[in-house]
C-alpha positions as CSV (number, residue, x, y, z in Angstrom):
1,X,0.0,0.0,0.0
2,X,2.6,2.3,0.9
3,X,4.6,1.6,-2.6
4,X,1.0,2.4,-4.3
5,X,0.7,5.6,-2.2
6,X,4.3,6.8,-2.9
7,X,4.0,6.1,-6.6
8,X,0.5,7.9,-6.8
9,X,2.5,11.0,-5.3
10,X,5.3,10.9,-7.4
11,X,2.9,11.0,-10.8
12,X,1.2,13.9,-9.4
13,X,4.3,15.7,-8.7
14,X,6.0,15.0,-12.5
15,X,2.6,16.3,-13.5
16,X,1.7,19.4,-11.4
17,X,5.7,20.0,-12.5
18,X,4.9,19.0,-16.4
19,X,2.1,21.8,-16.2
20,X,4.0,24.5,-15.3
21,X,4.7,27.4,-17.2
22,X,6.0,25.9,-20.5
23,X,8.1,28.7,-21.2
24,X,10.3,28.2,-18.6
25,X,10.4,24.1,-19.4
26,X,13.1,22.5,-21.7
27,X,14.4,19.1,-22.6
28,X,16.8,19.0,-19.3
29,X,14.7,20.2,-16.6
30,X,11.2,18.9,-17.5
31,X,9.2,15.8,-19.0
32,X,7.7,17.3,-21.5
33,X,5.6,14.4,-23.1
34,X,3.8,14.9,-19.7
35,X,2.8,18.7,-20.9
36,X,-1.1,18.3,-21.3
37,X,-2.1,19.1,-24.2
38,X,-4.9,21.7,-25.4
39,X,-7.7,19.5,-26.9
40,X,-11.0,21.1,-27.5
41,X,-13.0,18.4,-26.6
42,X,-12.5,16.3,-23.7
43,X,-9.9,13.5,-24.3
44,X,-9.9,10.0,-22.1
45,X,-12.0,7.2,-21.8
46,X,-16.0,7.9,-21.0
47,X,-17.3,6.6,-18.1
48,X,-20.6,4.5,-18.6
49,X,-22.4,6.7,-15.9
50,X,-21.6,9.8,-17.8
51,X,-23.1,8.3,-20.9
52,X,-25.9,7.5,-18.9
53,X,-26.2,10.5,-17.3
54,X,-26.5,11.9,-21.2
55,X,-29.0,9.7,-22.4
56,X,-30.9,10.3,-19.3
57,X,-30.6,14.0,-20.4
58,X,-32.2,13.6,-24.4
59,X,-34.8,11.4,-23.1
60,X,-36.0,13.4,-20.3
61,X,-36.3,16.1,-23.0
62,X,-38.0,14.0,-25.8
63,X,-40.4,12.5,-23.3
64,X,-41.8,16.4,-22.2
65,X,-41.4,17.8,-25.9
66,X,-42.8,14.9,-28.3
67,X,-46.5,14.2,-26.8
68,X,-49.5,11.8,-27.8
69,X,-52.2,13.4,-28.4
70,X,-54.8,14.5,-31.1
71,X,-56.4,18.1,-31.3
72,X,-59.0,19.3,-33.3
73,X,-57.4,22.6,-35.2
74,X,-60.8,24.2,-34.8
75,X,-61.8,24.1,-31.4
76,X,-58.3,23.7,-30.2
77,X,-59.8,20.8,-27.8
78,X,-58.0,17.5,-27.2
79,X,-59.2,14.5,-29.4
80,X,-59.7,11.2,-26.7
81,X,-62.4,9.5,-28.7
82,X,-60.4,7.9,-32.2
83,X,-63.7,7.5,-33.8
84,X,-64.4,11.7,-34.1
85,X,-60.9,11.7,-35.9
86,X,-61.7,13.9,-38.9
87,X,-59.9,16.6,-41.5
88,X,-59.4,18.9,-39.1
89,X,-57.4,16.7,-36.5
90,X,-54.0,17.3,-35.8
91,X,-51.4,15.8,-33.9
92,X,-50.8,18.1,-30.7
93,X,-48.0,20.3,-31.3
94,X,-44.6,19.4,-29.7
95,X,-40.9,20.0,-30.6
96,X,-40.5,17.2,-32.9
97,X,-43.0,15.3,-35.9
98,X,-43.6,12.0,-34.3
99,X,-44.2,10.7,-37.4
100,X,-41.3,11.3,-39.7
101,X,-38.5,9.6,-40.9
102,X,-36.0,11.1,-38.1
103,X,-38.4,9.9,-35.6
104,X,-38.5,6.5,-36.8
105,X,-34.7,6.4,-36.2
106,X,-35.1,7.9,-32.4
107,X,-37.9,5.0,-32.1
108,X,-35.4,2.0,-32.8
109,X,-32.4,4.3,-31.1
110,X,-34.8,4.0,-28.2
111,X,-35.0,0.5,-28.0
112,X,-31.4,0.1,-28.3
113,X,-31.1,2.3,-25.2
114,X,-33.2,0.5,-23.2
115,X,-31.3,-2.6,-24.2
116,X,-27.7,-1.1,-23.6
117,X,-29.1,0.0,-20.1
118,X,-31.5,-1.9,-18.8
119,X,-33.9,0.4,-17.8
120,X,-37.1,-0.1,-19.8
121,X,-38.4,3.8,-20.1
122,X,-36.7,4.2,-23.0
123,X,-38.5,1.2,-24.8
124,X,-41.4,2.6,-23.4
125,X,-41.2,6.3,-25.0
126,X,-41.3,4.0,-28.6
127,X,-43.8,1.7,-27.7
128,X,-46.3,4.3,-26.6
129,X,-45.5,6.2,-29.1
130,X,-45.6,3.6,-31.9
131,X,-49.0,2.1,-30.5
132,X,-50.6,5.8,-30.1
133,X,-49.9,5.9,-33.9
134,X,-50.5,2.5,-35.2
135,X,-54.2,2.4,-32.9
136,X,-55.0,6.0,-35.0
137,X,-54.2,4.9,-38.4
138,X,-57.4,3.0,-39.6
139,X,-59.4,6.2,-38.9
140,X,-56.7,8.4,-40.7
141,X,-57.2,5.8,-43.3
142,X,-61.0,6.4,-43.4
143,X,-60.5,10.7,-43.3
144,X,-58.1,10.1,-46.4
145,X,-60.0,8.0,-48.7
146,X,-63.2,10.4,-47.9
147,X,-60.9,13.3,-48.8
148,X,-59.6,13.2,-52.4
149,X,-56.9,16.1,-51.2
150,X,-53.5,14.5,-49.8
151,X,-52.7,17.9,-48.1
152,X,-55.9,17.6,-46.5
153,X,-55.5,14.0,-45.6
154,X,-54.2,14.2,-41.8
155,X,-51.1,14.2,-40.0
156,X,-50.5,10.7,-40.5
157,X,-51.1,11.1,-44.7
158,X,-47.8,10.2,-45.4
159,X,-47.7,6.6,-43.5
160,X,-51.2,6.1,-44.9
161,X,-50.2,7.3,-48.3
162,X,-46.9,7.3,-48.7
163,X,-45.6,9.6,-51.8
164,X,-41.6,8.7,-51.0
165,X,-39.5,6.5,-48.8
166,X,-38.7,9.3,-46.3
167,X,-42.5,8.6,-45.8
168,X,-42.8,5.6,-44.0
169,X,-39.2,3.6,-44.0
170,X,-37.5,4.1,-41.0
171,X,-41.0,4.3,-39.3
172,X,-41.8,1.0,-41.1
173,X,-38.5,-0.2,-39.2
174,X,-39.2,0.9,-36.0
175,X,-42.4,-0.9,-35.8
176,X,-40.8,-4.2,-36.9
177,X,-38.0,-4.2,-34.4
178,X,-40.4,-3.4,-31.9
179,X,-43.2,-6.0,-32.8
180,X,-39.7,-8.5,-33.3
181,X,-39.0,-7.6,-29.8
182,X,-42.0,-9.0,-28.7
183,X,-44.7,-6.6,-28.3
184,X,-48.0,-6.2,-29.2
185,X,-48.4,-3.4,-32.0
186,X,-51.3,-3.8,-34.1
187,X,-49.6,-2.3,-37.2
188,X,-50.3,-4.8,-40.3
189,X,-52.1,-2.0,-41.9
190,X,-48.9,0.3,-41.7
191,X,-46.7,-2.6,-42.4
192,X,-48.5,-3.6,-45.7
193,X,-48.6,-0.2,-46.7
194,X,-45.0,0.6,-46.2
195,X,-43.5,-2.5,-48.1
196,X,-46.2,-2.4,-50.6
197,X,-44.7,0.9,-51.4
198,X,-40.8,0.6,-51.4
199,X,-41.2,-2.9,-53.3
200,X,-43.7,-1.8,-55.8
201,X,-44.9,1.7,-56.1
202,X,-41.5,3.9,-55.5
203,X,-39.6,5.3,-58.4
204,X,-36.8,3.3,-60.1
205,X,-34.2,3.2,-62.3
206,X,-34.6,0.9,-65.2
207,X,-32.1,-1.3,-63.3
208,X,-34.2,-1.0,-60.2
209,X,-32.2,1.3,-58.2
210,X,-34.3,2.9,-55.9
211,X,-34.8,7.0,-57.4
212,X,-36.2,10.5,-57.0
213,X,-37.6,12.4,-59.6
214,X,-36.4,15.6,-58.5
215,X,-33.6,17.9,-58.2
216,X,-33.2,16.0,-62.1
217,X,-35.3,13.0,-63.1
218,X,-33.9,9.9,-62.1
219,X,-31.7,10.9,-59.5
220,X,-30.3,8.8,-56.8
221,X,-29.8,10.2,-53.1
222,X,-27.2,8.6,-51.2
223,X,-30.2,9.3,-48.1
224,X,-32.6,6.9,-49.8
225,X,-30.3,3.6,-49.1
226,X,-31.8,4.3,-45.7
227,X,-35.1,5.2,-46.3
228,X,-36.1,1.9,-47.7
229,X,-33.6,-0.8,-47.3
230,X,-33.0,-2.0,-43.9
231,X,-36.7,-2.0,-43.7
232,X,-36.8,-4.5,-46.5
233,X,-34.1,-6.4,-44.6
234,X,-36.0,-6.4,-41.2
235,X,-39.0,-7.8,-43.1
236,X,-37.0,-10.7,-44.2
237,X,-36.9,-11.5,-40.4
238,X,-40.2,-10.8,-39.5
239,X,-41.9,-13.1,-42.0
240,X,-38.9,-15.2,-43.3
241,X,-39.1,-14.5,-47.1
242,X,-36.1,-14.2,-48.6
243,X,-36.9,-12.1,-51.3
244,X,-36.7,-9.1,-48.9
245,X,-33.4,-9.9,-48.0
246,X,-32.5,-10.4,-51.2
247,X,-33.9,-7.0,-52.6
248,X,-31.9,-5.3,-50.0
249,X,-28.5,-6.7,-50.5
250,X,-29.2,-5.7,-54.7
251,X,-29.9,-2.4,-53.7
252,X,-27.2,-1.9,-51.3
253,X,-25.0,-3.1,-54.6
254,X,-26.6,-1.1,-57.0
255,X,-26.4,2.0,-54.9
256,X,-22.2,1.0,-54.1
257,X,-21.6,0.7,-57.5
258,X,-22.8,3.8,-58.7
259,X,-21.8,6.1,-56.1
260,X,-18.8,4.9,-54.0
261,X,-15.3,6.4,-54.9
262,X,-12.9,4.2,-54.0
263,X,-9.9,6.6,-54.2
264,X,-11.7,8.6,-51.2
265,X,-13.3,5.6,-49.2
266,X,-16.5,7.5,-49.0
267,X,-19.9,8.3,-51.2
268,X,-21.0,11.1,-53.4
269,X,-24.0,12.2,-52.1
270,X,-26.1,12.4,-55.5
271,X,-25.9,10.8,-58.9
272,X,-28.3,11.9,-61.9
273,X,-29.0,8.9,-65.0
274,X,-27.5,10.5,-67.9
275,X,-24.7,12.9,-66.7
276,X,-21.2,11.4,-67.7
277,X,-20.2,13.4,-64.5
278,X,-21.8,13.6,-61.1
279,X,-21.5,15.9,-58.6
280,X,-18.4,14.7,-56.2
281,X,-20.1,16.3,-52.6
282,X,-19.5,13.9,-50.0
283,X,-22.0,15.1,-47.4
284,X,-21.5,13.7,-44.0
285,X,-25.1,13.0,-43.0
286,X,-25.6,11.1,-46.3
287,X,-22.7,9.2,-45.5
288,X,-24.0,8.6,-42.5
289,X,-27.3,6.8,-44.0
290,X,-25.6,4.3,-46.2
291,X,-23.1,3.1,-43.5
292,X,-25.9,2.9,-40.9
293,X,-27.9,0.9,-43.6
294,X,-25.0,-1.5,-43.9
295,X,-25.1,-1.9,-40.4
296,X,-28.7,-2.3,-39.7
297,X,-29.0,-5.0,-43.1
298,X,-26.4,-7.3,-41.4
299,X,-27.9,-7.0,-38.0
300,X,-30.6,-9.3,-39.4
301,X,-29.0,-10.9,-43.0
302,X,-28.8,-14.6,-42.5
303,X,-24.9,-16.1,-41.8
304,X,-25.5,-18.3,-45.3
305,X,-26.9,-15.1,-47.4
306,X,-24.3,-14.4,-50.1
307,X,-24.9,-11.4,-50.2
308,X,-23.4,-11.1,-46.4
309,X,-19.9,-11.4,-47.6
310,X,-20.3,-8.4,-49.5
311,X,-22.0,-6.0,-47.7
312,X,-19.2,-7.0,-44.8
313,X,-16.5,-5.7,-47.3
314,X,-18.5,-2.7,-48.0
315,X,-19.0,-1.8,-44.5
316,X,-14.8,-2.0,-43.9
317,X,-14.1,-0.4,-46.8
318,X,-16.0,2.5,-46.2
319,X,-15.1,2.7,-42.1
320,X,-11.7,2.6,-43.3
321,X,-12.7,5.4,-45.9
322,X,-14.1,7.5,-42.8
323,X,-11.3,6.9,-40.6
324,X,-9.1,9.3,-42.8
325,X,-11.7,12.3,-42.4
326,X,-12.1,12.4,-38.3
327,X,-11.0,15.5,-37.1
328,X,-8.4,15.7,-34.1
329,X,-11.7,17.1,-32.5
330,X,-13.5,13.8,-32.7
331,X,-15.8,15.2,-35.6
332,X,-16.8,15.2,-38.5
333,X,-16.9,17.9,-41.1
334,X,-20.4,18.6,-43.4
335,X,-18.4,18.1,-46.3
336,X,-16.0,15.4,-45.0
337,X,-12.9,16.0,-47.7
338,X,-13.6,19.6,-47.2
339,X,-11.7,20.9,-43.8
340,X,-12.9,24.1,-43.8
341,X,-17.1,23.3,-44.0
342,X,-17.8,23.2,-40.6
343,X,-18.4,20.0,-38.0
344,X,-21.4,18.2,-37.7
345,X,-22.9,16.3,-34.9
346,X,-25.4,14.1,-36.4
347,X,-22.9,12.5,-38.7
348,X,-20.5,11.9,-36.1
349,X,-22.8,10.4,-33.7
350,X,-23.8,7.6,-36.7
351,X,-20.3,7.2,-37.2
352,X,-19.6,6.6,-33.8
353,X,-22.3,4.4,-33.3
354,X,-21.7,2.3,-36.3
355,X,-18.1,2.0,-35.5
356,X,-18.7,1.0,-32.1
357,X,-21.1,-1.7,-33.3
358,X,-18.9,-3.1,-35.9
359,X,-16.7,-3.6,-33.2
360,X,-19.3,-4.8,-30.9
361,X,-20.0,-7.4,-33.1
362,X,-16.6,-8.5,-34.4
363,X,-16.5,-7.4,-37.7
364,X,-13.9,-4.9,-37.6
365,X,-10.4,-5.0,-35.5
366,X,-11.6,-3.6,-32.4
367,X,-7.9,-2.3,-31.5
368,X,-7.6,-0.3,-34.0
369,X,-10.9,1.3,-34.2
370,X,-12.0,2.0,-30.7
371,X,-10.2,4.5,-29.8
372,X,-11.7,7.2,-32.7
373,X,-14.9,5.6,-31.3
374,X,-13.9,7.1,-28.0
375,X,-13.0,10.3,-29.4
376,X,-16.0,10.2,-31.6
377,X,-18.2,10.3,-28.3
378,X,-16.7,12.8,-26.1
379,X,-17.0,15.0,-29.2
380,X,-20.9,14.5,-29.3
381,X,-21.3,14.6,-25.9
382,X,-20.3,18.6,-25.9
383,X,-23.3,18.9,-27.8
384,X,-25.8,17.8,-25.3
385,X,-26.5,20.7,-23.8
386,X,-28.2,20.7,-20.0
387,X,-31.9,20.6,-21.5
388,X,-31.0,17.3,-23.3
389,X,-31.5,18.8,-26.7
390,X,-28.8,18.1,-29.5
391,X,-26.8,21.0,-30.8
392,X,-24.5,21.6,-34.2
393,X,-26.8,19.6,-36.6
394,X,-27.1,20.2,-39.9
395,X,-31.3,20.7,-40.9
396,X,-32.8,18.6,-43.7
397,X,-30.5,18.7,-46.9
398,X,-31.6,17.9,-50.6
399,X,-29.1,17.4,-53.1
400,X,-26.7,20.3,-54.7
401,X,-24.6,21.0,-57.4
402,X,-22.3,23.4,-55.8
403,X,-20.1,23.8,-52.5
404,X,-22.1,27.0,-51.1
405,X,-25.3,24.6,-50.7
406,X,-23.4,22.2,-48.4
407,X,-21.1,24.8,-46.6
408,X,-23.9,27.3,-45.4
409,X,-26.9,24.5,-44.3
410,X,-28.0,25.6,-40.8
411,X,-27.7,24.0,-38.1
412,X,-30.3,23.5,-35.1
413,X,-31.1,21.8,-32.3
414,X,-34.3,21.2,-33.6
415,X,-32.8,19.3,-36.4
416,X,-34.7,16.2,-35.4
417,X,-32.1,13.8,-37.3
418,X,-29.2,14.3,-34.4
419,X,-31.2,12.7,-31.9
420,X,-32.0,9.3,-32.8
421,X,-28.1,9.2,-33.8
422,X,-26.8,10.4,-30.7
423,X,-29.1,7.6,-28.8
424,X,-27.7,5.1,-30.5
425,X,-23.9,6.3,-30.1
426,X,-24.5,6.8,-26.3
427,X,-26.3,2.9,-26.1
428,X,-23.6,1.5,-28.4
429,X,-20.3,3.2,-26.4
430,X,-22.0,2.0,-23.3
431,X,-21.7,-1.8,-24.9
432,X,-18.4,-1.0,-25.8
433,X,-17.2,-0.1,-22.4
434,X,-18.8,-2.6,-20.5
435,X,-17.6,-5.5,-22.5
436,X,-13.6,-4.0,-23.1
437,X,-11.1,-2.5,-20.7
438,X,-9.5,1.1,-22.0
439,X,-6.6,2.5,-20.5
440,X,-4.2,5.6,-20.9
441,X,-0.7,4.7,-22.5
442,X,1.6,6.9,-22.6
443,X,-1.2,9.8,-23.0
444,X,-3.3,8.0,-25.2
445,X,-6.2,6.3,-25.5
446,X,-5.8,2.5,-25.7
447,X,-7.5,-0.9,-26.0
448,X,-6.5,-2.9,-23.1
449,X,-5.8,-6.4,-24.0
């Protein structure tokens, strides 16, 4: 004990010296690799009650600013009784749409969280959410087939209707994780709807890439690998046809081939049918989406789908692609070959969470990746301000065809698309550190073995 004690002091006297005024340290009178350096983020291993403590934070937030409730726009009175739903209902105004496609992602970050932790209230915030929705939509189904007008339709038009994938995909995945996990969601009526659309009604190229018609006809955004894949993967689970599966490993493929540069390790974010060349903006958030697909498809993609050797090499080769671009912040910028665009916190917190989960799960070398997983973390936790709302992330982005576009989007923190990411980081780090020992080496940041 006494050795212990005796080291313990003689650290914290090299230090206290190390941190004295450096202009009067040299080579001969001080240790200088000791100097602590000047990082603008904190630097170290997390501890998991921090992260918890952070989580704790968002979903106290979320759970006050995103209620479940029905008004009726005219009377401003509260809606209890689901049969008087009618065209002038509306969902009660909070902070966030309960009902988009960034919400759909805090839904399954949600149950991630409550899995990471243990404590159930996060599964809770989805299911009551999810069921709230799912118990309303055959009488938003009724109101829009009475009203020929889709603007007139309802809040819930777009999962009754959908008119693209950011309509009802990562919804449509939330509600099958969450009936996969077991509970009671009576959502065939969404379900149906949602893969009825992606599989047969959505625009494609003539090879069947998934498309937009708009900023150009036939144009493919990076985004959309999200918005309608993993959902088609997570249906191959739920009802064991492997025709989903199969459909989401081609259009993983189909979107690779076409917009993956290999010399960068990354993805444009657009590419237009007919242009001999496309638009090289390698948007972060975008990014984000297709490595968070890759993830989420072999989460559930059977061990003997070939496809599954495939989308594994994908999944490295673009981690390894991002590993170049992390700032010595622990960010990531908008533009991520672009050091001057400014960094974002949504992207990094996919990043981080993918990373961590590739780890998690053995597919990539864990020594080498953990700690920019670590640093990817503390970074995003700076942005999770004492309210428990998400700061520094970029608002909804369509496609552009110049830098400007890119390097002046806002950013808000009622950007809904940091939050679900940042959830899923904080669950995902939590993993990490409970199933790894970290240390400090010689100042830095190392896997223990």
């Amino acid at each position: 004990m006494k050795i212990k004690l005796l080291i313990a002091a003689l650290f914290l006297t090299i230090n206290a010296f190390a941190q004295r005024n450096v202009t009067n340290a040299n080579d001969s009178n001080t240790p200088l690799h000791l100097l602590q350096p000047d990082y603008p983020v904190p630097y170290g291993i997390p501890k998991v009650e921090d992260v918890k403590s952070s989580l704790n934070r968002i979903y106290e937030y979320l759970n006050t600013v995103t209620p479940t409730a029905f008004v009726d726009t005219k009377t401003g009175e509260e809606i209890t009784d689901l049969s008087k739903i009618n065209s002038t209902t509306a969902l009660k105004k909070g902070d966030y749409r309960i009902v988009s496609y960034e919400w759909g992602v805090t839904y399954a970050a949600m149950l991630a969280a409550a899995k990471a932790t243990g404590d159930d209230k996060y599964k809770k915030y989805s299911i009551d959410r999810l069921k709230f929705i799912s118990n309303a939509a055959p009488y938003f189904k009724k109101t829009s087939e009475e009203h020929a007008d889709w603007a007139t339709a309802g809040p819930l038009r777009g999962l009754i209707a959908p008119k693209a994938l950011d309509d009802c995909g990562a919804m449509c995945t939330a509600i099958l994780k969450t009936k996969m996990g077991g509970d009671e969601l009576d959502a065939k009526l969404l379900i149906d709807t949602h893969i009825d659309y992606i599989m047969k009604k959505e625009h494609r190229l003539k090879d069947g890439t998934l498309a937009r018609m708009r900023p150009q006809a036939d144009a493919l955004w990076l985004d959309d690998m999200f918005m309608g894949v993993p959902t088609l993967a997570n249906m191959g689970k739920f009802n064991g046809d492997k025709k989903y599966y199969d459909e989401a490993v081609k259009q993983i493929q189909l979107f690779h081939n076409k917009m993956f540069n290999k010399e960068k390790g990354v993805y444009m974010h657009g590419w237009i049918q007919g242009m001999t060349e496309h638009p090289q903006f390698h948007w972060a958030r975008a990014n984000g989406w297709a490595i968070l697909t890759k993830i989420e498809v072999l989460d559930v993609l059977p061990e003997n789908h070939p496809g599954r050797p495939i989308i594994l090499k994908m999944l490295k080769d673009h981690i390894r692609g991002l590993a170049k671009y992390q700032s010595g912040s622990g960010f990531w910028h908008q533009l991520l070959d672009k050091e001057d665009s400014y960094l974002e916190t949504s992207a990094t917190a996919i990043y981080t969470y993918c990373i961590a989960h590739a780890i998690n799960k053995g597919w990539i070398d864990k020594m080498a990746y953990s700690p920019m997983v670590m640093l990817g973390w503390n970074a995003v936790s700076t942005k999770i301000n004492e309210k428990g709302q998400v700061e520094g992330t970029c608002v909804g982005t369509g496609m552009g065809f110049d830098p400007a576009f890119y390097y002046h989007r806002p950013v808000s923190p009622f950007a809904a698309h940091g939050y679900g990411p940042t959830i899923f980081a904080a669950s995902e780090v939590i993993n990490l550190l409970n199933n790894n020992k970290f240390e400090i080496n010689d100042s830095s940041v190392q896997l223990k073995k």
